[in-house]
N, C-alpha and C positions, 0 to 999 in steps of 0.2 A: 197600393196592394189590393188585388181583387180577392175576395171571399167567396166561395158555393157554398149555399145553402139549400139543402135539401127540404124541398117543401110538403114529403110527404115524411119528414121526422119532423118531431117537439122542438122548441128553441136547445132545451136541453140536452137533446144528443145532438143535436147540430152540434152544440159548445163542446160535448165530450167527445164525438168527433174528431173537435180541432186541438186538444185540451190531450189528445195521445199523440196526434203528429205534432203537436209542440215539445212535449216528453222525449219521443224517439230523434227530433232535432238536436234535442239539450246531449242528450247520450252521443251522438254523433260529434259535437262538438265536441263534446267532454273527451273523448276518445280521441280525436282531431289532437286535441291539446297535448294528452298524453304523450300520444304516437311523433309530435313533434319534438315538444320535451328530449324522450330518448334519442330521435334523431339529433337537437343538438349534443347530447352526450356523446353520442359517438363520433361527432364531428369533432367534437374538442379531444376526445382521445386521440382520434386519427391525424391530429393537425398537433399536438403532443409529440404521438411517434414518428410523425415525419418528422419533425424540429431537435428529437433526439436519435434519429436517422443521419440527419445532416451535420450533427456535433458530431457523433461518431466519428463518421467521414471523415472531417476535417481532422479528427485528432488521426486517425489513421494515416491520411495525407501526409500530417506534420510532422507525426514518425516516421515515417517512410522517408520525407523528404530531409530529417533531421539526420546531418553524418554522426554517425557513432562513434564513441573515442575510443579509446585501446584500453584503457582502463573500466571500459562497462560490462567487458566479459567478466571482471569478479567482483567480492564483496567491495565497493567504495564508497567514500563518502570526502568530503572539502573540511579540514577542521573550523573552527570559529577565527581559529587565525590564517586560515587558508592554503593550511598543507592537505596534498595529497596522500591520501589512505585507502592502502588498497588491499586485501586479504583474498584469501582463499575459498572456493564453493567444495573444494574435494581434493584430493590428495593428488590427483594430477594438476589441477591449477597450485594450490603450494607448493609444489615441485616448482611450478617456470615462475611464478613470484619470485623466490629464492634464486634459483639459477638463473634466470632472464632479467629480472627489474631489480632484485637488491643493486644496491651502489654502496661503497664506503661510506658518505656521510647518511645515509639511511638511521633509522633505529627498527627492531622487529620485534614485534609483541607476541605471546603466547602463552598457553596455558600446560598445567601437567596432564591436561585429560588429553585419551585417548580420540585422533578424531578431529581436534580443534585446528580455528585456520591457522593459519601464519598472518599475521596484518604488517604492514610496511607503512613507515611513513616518512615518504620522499623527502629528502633533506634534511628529515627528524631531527637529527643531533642540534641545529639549529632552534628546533621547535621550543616554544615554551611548554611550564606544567598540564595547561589545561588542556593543549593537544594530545600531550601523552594521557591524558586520564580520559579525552574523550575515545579515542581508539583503542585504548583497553577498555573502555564498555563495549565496543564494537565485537572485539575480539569475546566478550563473555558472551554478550549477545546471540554470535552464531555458532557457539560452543555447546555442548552437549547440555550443559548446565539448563541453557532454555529448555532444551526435551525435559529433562530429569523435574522441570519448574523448581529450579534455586531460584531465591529472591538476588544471592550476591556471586561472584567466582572469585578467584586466583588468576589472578596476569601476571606474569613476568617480560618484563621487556629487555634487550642485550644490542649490542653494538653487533653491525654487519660480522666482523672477525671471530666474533665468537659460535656462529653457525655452522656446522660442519658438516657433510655426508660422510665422514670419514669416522667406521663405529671403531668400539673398544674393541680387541681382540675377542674374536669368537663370536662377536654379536652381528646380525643382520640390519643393516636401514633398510625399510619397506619405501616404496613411492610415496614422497609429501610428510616423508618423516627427517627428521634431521638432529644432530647431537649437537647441546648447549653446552659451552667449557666457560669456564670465569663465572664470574659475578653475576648474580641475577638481580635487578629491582623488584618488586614486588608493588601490585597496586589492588583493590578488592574492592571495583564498580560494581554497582546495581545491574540487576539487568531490565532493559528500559531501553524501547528506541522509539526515535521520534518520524516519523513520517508525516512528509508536509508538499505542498505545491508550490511551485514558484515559477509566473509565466509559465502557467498551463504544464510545467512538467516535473513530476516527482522526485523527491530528492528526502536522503533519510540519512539518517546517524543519530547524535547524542543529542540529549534537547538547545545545549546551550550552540549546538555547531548548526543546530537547522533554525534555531531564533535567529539567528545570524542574518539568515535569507529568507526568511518569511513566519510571519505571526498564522499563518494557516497552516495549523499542522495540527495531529492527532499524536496522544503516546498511548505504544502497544508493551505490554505486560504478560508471563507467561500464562497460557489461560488452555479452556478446552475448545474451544470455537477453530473449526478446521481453517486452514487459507485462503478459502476460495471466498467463504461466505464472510470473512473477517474482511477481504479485500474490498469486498463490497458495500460493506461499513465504512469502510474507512473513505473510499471513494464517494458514500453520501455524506457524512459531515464535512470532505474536502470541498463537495461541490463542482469536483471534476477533478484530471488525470486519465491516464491510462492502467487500466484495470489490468495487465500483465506486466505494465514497471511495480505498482504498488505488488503482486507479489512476487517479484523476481526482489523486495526488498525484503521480505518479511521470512524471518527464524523459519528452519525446520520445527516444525510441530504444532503445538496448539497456539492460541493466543487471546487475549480481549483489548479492547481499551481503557484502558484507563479513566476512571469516574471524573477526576482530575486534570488538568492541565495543568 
């Protein structure tokens, strides 16, 4: 390394001299450092959102590419014993539940309030108790009850024959409304659903029907937190899903999680 020394200055400003372009080097480096610092930061951001770019993707693909059943246009869920349960989003889907998918050996859940689905559980009469108590949560679940934030509801469940669109005299059935004769059961679940993943794809009902199929799951409780950003809870303690199955599953209204599992 060569050095100038100016021979018409002192040793001493020679030294102070070199003693400031040493200083404005250190700054230069020190700024160096900085400036790369940040650049790796925003390379790991950028290599982040590309990697949850390409998860996107692929989940979009797998939905795209996943055939849909006939059953995913309404409320459904699998019991723990593995019947089918299928309910109503609105008073036109109750309508073709009832008139299209009832069968005789069916059972059908519902509630007194104004509003509630109709829930069906394919082959029911066969089902044991814990099916029928899980789908009568279901049924409270997306009943008014959750808006109104009850803790419990009223389910009544009745054999297919007891369903009728045929009113009293003088009275009206409206669309997704229908008149109950005979015997009614009576059941008064919590309301409480479980929302869980399994093989990358969401799946929801009563805790004991979604333990069933996977120990990754969250429980959602009546709360104040809108759907969208509750969805998005839910989808970071799951770790993944798709962000329009979890809220095509979740209650009209508010909601939180549950402190508990």
């Amino acid at each position: 390394m060569e050095v100038e020394i100016d021979l018409n200055k002192s040793v001493d400003e020679n030294a102070g001299i070199y003693y400031d372009l040493a200083k404005r080097a250190k700054k230069k480096i020190q700024g160096t450092q900085v400036a790369l610092a940040d650049a790796r930061k925003k390379l790991e951001q950028l290599q982040k959102q590309e990697a949850q770019f390409f998860q996107e993707e692929e989940v979009k693909k797998s939905k795209k590419d996943r055939k849909r059943e006939w059953y995913e246009k309404f409320h459904w869920f699998f019991s723990s014993e593995d019947y089918l349960c299928i309910g109503g989003k609105d008073a036109t889907s109750n309508e073709v539940i009832v008139k299209k998918h009832m069968e005789a050996d069916d059972l059908v859940l519902h509630t007194d309030m104004a509003g509630s689905p109709f829930f069906i559980i394919k082959n029911g009469q066969k089902a044991g108790e814990i099916t029928i108590k899980e789908t009568a949560q279901m049924v409270a679940v997306y009943s008014k009850a959750w808006k109104m934030g009850h803790t419990i509801a009223d389910v009544f469940y009745v054999k297919p024959e007891q369903v009728s669109k045929e009113a009293q005299s003088g009275e009206y059935m409206s669309k997704g409304s229908f008149m109950i004769r005979g015997k009614t059961e009576y059941l008064h679940p919590k309301l409480e659903i479980a929302i869980g993943l399994q093989n990358d794809l969401i799946v929801a009902g009563s805790e004991s029907a979604v333990k069933k199929k996977t120990n990754q799951y969250v429980l959602v409780i009546p709360g104040d937190e809108k759907k969208s950003s509750l969805a998005k809870k839910i989808r970071s303690k799951l770790k993944g899903g798709d962000l329009d199955d979890i809220i095509s599953f979740l209650p009209a209204g508010g909601g939180q999680v549950a402190k508990n599992k």
